[in-house]
Structure formats: C-alpha cells, structure tokens
C-alpha positions as CSV (number, residue, x, y, z in Angstrom):
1,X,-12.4,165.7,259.5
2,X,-16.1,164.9,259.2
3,X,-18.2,164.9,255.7
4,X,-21.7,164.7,255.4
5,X,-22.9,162.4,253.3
6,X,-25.7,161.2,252.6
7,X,-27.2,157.4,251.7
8,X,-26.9,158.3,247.9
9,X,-23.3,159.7,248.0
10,X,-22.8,156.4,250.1
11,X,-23.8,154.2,246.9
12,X,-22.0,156.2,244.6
13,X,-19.0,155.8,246.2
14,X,-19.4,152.1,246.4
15,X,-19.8,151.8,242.7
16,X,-17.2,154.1,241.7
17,X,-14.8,152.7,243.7
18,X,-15.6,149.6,241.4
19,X,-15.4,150.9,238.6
20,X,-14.7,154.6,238.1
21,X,-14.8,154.3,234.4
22,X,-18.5,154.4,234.9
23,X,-20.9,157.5,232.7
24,X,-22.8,159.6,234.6
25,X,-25.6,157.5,232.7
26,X,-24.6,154.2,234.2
27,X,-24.5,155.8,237.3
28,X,-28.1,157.0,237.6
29,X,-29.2,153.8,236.4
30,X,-28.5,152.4,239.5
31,X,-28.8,155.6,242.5
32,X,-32.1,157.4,242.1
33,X,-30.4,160.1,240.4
34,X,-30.4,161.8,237.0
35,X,-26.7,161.4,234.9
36,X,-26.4,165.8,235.8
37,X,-27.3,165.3,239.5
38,X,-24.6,162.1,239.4
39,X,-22.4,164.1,238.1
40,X,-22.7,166.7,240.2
41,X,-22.4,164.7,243.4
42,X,-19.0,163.3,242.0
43,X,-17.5,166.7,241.6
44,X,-18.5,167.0,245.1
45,X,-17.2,164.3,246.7
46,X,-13.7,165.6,244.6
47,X,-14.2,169.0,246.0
48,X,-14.2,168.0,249.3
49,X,-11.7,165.7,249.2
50,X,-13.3,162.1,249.4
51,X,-12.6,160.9,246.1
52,X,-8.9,161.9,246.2
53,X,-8.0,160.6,242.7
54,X,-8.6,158.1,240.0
55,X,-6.9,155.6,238.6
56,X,-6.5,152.3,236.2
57,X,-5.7,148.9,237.7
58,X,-3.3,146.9,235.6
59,X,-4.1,143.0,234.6
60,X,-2.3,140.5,236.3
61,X,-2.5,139.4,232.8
62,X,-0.7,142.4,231.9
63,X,1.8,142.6,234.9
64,X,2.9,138.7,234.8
65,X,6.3,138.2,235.2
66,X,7.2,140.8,237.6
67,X,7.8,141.0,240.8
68,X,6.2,141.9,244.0
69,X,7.0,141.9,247.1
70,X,6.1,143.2,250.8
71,X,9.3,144.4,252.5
72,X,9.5,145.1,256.2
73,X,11.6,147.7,257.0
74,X,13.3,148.2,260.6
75,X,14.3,152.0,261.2
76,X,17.8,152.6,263.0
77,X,15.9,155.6,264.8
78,X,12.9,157.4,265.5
79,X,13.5,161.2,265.8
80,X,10.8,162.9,263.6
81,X,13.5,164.3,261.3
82,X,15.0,161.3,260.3
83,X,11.7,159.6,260.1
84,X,10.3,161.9,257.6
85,X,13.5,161.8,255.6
86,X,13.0,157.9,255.3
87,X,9.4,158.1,254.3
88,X,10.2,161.1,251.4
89,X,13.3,159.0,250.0
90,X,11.2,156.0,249.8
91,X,7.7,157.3,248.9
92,X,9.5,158.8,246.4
93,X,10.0,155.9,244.3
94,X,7.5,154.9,241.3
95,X,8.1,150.9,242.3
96,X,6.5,151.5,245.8
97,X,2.8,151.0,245.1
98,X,2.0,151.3,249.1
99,X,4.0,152.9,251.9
100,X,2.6,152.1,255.6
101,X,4.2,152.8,258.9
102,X,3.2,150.1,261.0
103,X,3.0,148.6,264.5
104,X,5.5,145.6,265.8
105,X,8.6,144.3,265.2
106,X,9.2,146.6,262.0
107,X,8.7,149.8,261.4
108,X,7.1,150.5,257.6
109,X,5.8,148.1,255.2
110,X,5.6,148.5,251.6
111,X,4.6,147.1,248.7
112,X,7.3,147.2,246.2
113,X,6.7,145.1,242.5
114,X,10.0,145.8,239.9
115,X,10.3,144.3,236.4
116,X,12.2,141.1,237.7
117,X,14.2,139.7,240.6
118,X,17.3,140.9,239.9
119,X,15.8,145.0,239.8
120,X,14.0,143.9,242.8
121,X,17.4,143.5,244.4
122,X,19.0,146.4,243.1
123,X,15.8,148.4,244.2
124,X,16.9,147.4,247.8
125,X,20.0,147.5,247.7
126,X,19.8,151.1,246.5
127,X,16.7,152.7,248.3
128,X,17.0,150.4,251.6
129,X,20.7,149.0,252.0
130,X,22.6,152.5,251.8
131,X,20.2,154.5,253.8
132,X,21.0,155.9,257.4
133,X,18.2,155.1,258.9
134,X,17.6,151.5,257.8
135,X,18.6,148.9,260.6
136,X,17.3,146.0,258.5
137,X,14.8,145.2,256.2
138,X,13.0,141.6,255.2
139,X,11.3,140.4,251.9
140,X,8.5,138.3,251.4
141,X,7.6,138.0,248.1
142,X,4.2,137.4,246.2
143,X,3.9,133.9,244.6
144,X,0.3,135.0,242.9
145,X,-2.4,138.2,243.1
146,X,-5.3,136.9,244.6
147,X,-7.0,140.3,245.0
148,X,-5.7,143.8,244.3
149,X,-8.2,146.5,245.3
150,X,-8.3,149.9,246.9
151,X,-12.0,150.0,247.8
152,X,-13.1,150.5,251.2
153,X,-16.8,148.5,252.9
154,X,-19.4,151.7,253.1
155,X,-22.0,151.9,254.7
C-alpha cells in the first residue's frame, strides 16, 4: 500500500508520534500550517489509515513493580490453521503488549508484563503450557525500562 505524503504530513507525524496529546495550536506552531489545516491533515492521515490509533504511555513510575518479560515461543507446527489459532488465543490477551512472529530458533516473541511474578507464571502456564501448538517457550525477563516507545524514524 503506498500513501502520498508530503514533507508537512512527514513532520506531523513525527511530532505526534511524540506526543499526540498535542492542540492543533501546538501543532502549527511548529509545521507551517494553521491549527484548521493541522487538523485537517490529522484526520487524514486517520482516514487513510497511517495514524491507526492513539494511545497513553503509562509511567515506569506508575508501572513499578510489575513484571515484564519477552517470551520466546517455539510452535509444535506450522500449518496455517493451527498457526492462526495460536496467534488469536494469544493476541487475545490484555497482558501481551506486543505479538511478533519472528525469524530463528523460535517462532513468536512477545512482550508480556503481569502484576507480579507469580501471575506472570500463571499467565504461562495458562496461555502457553496447555496449548497444542506450543513446543516450548523461554522467558527473559526485564530488570529495568530503558525506553518504551512506538515511534518510527521519518523521513
């Protein structure tokens, strides 16, 4: 799918994705835009489906004390089916903040964070260790949040 933007959707897009909280005032402050032609361009880039959604990033402040962690996940086997079974079972899940499939030794990585250990455990055992298609899966958990962002270089 192509879009075609331009240099000043290009800036926007880099701001917002810094801070979408952002007025349509701010915004023309810094693209050589007025707030309704700011605005205007965002509901465009919605339209077409760049900006897919909006959201709030939680404090680490706020989120100290749970757990996260990156689990590796081997698949027992590959057929489309079973795959897409696995991927809607665990996508499902309001603890997996990120679901790839990857490349390797493993087949999907996630990011998982749960109130404490011990639901981080029972979150396995539940959504990984009884499934079908689950050969194995490995933990390596997050000793501190360096960096937690979902903006992507443009230019």
């Amino acid at each position: 799918m192509s879009f075609d933007l331009d240099a000043i959707d290009l800036k926007l897009l880099g701001i917002v994705q810094e801070d979408a909280s952002l007025t349509a005032a701010e915004l023309s402050r810094r693209a050589p835009l007025s707030p309704s032609a700011v605005q205007r361009r965002l509901n465009r880039l919605r339209d077409i489906g760049v900006i897919e959604r909006e959201a709030a990033v939680l404090s680490a402040a706020y989120l100290q004390g749970r757990v996260t962690g990156v689990v590796h996940v081997q698949m027992a086997g590959h057929e489309p089916g079973a795959v897409a079974a696995l991927l809607e079972h665990i996508a499902a899940r309001p603890q997996v903040q990120m679901l790839f499939e990857i490349s390797g030794g493993y087949d999907l990585m996630l990011v998982v964070i749960e109130q404490n250990l011990h639901a981080f455990n029972a979150f396995t055992a539940e959504v990984l260790g009884r499934h079908e298609n689950v050969k194995r899966y490995e933990t390596t958990f997050v000793k501190n949040r360096v960096k937690a962002t979902l903006a992507v270089p443009i230019g």
